[in-house]
C-alpha positions, 0 to 999 in steps of 0.5 A, spaced: 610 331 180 616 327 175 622 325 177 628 328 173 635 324 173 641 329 173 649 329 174 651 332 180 655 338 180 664 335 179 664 339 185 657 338 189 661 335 196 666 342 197 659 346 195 654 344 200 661 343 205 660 351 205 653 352 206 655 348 212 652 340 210 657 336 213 653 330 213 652 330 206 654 323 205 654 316 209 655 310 209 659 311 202 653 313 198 651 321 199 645 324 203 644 329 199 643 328 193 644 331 186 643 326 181 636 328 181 631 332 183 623 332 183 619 337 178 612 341 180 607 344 176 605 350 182 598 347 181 601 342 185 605 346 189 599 350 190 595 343 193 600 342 197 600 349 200 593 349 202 593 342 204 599 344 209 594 350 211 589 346 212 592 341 217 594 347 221 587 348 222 586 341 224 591 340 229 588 346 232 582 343 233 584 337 234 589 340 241 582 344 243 580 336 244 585 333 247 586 338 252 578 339 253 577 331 254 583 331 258 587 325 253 593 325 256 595 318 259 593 316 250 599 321 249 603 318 255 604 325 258 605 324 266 599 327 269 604 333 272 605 336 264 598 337 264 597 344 267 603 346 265 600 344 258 592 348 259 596 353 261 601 354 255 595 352 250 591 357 253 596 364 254 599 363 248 606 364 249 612 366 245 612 360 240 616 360 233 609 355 230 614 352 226 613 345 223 614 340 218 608 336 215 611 329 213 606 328 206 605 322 200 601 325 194 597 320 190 598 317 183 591 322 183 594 328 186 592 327 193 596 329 198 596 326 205 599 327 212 602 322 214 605 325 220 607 333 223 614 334 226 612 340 230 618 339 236 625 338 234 624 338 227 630 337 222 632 337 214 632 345 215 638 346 213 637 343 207 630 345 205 631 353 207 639 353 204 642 348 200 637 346 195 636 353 194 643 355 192 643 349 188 637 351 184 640 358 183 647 355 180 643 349 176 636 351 175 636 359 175 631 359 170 626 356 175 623 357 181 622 352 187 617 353 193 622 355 199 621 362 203 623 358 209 629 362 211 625 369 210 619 366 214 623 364 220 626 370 220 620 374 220 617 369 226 623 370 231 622 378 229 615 377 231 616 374 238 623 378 239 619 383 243 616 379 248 622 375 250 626 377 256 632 382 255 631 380 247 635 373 250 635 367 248 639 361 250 640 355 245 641 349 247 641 341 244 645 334 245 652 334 241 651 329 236 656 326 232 654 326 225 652 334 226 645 335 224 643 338 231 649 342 231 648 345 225 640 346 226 641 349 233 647 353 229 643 355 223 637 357 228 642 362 232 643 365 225 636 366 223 635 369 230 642 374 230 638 377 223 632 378 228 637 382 233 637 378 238 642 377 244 644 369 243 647 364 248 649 356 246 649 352 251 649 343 251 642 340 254 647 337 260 650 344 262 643 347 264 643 348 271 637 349 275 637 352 283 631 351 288 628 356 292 623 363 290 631 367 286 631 361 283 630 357 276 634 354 269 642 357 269 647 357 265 655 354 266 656 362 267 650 363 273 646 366 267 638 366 268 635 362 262 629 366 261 628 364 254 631 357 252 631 353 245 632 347 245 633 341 240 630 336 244 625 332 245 619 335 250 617 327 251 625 326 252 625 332 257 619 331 262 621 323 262 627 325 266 628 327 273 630 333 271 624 336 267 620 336 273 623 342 275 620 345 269 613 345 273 617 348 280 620 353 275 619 361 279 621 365 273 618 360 268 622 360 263 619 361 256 621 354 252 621 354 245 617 350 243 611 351 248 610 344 253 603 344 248 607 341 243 607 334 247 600 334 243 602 335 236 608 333 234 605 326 239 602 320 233 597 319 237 595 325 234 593 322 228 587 317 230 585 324 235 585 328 227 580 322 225 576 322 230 574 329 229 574 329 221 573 322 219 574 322 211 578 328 212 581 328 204 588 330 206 588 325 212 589 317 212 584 312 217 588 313 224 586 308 229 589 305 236 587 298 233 589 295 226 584 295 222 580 288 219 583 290 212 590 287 215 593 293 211 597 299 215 603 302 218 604 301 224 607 307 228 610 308 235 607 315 238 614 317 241 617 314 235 623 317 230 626 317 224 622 311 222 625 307 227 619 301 230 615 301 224 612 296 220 608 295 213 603 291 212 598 290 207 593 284 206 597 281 212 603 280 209 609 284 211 612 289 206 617 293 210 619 293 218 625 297 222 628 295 228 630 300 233 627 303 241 622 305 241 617 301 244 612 304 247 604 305 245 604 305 237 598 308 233 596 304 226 595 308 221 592 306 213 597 304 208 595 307 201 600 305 196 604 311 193 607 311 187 614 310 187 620 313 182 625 309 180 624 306 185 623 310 191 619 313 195 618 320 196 616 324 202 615 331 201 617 335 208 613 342 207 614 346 212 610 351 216 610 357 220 604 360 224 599 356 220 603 359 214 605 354 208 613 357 206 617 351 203 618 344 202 623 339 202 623 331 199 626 326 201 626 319 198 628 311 201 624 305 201 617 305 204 620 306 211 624 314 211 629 312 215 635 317 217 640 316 211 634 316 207 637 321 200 634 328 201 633 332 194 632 339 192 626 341 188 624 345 183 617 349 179 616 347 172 613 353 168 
């Protein structure tokens, strides 16, 4: 993996503007970022195909186990969700599967989760369009790992049919930079391609009626049978609203399924070890810090890096503020390499256990929100 420096294209802001990435810049410095981008061999970009398949497998297991030994208070799920979770688990209903892995790769090649956003994940756009069309226009000749738009859609033709009346209301919380506005609209594209009937709808307009003709309605006194939401599961069933879910009459189908209250949960990660201690592409994970004084220390409901502190040897190297004060897992801290200065995440999206492209983001030891987002290409 190199880090090549780069000249961003003269009119880079009016070009990505087009593809919809109107939060390309913040706080005077661009989140999108052309002045570089990280160059792969696909030996590496193979490794961290398989790795990410890999981990799929895992969690898997690691969801059989949780939901086997009954760990939820370890997740801060309420006791209500739990069978609501068993059942989906065990069903399988109509889900996308789609997710990104958050991963490090060594000095040596390693690659290594550090964790999986398997709920609302965002920086979609970004991977699935914006580098792709960049790529053409600077690097034609080159190829970049990303068939995450023809996946998505391939996996909401997959589930189409077994959606009600092929109807699927899309509903998130409007935000004012516009990520979950433009992610909730890209999903709704990539549905359209798939023929399905769309309605878009904020979180606060879902309605709920009791009784057995009862369930989730629109403002309009449409049934909601099929909701995508870009909203957090341990969000919603902390609400007195979420309880409905369990009263549900019609039982809505949710996109994501309630099980992913399991795997997109920190909490995961000591449950991964426990299960495949020394696992290669895994880091020690545990409830307590380790007797070595060196890890990061993460919230299990955490976000956007807020609530997270590294430490090695005892002494704090990077720590952020922000809500999140609920239970936290420790996890090992391995020094990745650093370019220019950066620290390089690589987001490698997954569709149905199914390895389709990734997306780089890179900040300080911490990736935080406004961290820079850039493109990718394959060497050779």
């Amino acid at each position: 993996m190199r880090r090549l420096p780069l000249a961003p294209r003269p009119d880079w802001q009016s070009k990505v503007e087009g593809l919809g990435l109107l939060w390309h810049s913040a706080d005077g410095r661009p989140y999108w970022s052309e002045s570089a981008c990280y160059a792969f061999t696909a030996a590496e970009v193979d490794r961290i195909a398989h790795a990410s398949e890999e981990l799929c497998r895992l969690f898997v297991a690691a969801g059989d186990y949780v939901i086997q030994q009954r760990l939820y208070a370890d997740f801060g799920i309420p006791d209500w969700c739990a069978p609501l979770i068993e059942r989906a688990w065990e069903q399988e209903p109509p889900a996308l599967n789609h997710g990104r892995f958050d991963l490090g790769m060594t000095a040596d090649g390693d690659i290594k989760l550090f964790e999986f956003n398997c709920d609302t994940p965002t920086s979609l756009v970004e991977a699935a369009v914006v580098q792709w069309f960049w790529k053409e226009e600077v690097f034609p000749q080159n190829d970049q790992f990303n068939a995450i738009h023809e996946a998505l859609v391939e996996r909401w033709r997959a589930i189409a049919p077994s959606l009600p009346g092929q109807t699927v209301h899309f509903a998130h919380v409007p935000d004012r930079l516009g990520e979950d506005t433009l992610t909730t609209a890209y999903m709704m594209d990539l549905a359209t391609e798939a023929g399905l009937t769309l309605v878009r709808l904020a979180m606060r307009d879902i309605g709920w009626k009791d009784g057995p003709e009862g369930g989730f309605f629109d403002m309009d006194s449409r049934r909601i049978d099929t909701l995508f939401k870009l909203y957090p599961w341990e969000w919603l069933v902390a609400e007195p609203f979420g309880r409905h879910i369990a009263e549900d009459p019609r039982a809505t189908v949710w996109l994501e399924p309630v099980w992913k209250l399991i795997w997109s949960n920190k909490a995961i990660l000591p449950v991964l070890w426990r299960l495949f201690p020394g696992h290669p592409n895994l880091l020690w994970s545990g409830h307590q810090p380790p007797a070595n004084r060196t890890y990061v220390r993460k919230p299990i409901h955490g976000r956007e890096g807020g609530n997270v502190t590294v430490v090695r040897n005892g002494e704090v190297l990077a720590e952020t503020g922000g809500p999140y004060t609920g239970p936290a897992i420790f996890q090992s801290f391995i020094d990745m390499p650093a370019f220019d200065g950066a620290w390089p995440i690589i987001g490698s999206w997954v569709a149905d256990a199914t390895a389709i492209g990734m997306g780089i983001r890179e900040g300080g030891r911490i990736t935080a929100n406004g961290d820079r987002f850039v493109p990718h290409i394959i060497e050779g």
